[in-house]
Each structure stands twice: as C-alpha cells, then as structure tokens.
N, C-alpha and C positions, 0 to 999 in steps of 0.2 A: 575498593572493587566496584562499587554503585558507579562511580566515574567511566570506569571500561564499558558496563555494560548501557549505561547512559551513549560514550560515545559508538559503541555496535549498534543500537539503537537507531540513534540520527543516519548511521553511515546505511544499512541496511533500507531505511525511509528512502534515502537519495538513490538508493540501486532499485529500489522497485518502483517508484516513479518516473523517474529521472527520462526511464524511455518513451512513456506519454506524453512527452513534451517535445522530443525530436522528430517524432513519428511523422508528423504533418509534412513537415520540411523533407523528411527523408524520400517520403512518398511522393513527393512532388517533382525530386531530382531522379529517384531513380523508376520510375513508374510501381502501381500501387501493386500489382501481382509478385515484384520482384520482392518490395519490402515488405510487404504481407509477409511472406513467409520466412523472411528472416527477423521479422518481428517474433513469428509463433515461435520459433528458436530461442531466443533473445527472452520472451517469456515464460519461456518452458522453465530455461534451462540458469536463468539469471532473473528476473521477477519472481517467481515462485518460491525461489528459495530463499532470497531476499523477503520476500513476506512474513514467509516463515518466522525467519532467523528475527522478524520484527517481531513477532507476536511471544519469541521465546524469551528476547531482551526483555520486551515490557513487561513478562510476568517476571523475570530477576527482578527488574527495578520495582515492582509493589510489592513485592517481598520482602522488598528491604523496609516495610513500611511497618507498621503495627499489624502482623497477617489475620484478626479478627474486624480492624479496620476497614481492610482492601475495597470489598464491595459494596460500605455504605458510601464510597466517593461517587458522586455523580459520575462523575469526569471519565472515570476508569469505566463503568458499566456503557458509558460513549464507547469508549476507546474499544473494548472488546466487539461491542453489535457493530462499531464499521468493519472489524476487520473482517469479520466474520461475512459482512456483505464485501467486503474486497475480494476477498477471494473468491467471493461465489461470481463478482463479474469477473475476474481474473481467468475463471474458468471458462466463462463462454465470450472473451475474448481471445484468448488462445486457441480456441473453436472457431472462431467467428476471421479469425486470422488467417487457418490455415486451410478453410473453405472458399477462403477470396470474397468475401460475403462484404455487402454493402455497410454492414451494421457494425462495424469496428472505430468507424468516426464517432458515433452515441456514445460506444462502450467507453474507449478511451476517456469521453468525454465526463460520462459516470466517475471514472476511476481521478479526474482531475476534483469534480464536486467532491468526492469523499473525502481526498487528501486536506481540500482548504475544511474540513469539517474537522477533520481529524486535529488538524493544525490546531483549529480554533481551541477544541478539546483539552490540547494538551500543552499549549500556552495557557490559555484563560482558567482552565480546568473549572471549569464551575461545578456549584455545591460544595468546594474544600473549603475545610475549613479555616479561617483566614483570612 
C-alpha cells in the first residue's frame, strides 16, 4: 500500500506544479488577461486539490514510518512548513490571478523556489537517519 500512496504522492506534486511551468509560454501566446484567468480556474480547481491530495499522501507515507518517530525527521518538519507556505502563496496567487495583477510572475516564481526546496527535502531528506 505505501507504493500507491508513494505513487498519488509524486502524481499529485506533478499536478500542482506542473502549471507553473507552462504559465510563462501560455501567457505569451494567448495574451496575460485571457490566461490569468484560466490560470485562477486551473488553480482553483486542479492545484488546490492536487496540493491537498499531497499533503494527505505524505502523511499516509510517514505513517507508515515508526509514528513516534515522524517529527524528529528533519526532512519531514521541512516537508510540512513548505506546504504549509505553499498554499499560503497558492492562495494569493489565485488572488493575484484573477485580479489581472502584476504580481503573479513573483508568485509563480515563489511557488517554483519551494518545489526545488521541497525536492531537495525529499530526495536528500536530511537529518535521517542513515
């Protein structure tokens, strides 16, 4: 079972990222007002939940761990304060989207720094023991 929610895990990372990386190009071809707001759709209604659905996998997968263990992992106490800042810019890009606001290039930009943090996090997992 840790293998399933391992791979909802990864697949869920790829669906709430996945559109910070198109964004630029999308914006470019179909001017920034039209995909602003099919970006805040796209966030609402597919990143969001996708976030979610990440934050719920990775508490299955440390459950599966020794659950008095869980929180002296460095790695995992990472993994929780970015999500936790994910969504909070989550939130005011999806704001910041559907306001046609200048400040979505930043935001996006935030939300690429956390992912390679995250990344690092949960490859390297530092502090495990190992």
């Amino acid at each position: 079972m840790q293998q399933f929610w391992l791979f909802l895990h990864v697949l869920a990372a790829i669906m709430a990222f996945g559109v910070d990386f198109a964004r630029p190009m999308v914006q470019r071809a179909v001017g920034a007002e039209t995909a602003g707001k099919a970006y805040a759709r796209a966030a609402t209604f597919i990143q969001a939940p996708a976030l979610a659905v990440l934050l719920v996998t990775g508490i299955l997968q440390a459950y599966g761990m020794e659950p008095r263990e869980v929180f002296k992992e460095t790695w995992i106490s990472i993994a929780f304060t970015l999500w936790i800042i994910m969504a909070v810019v989550l939130f005011f890009l999806i704001r910041a989207e559907k306001a046609g606001s200048a400040k979505v290039a930043p935001l996006s930009g935030v939300m690429h720094v956390l992912l390679v943090i995250a990344l690092w996090a949960m490859i390297w997992q530092p502090g495990a023991p190992g």
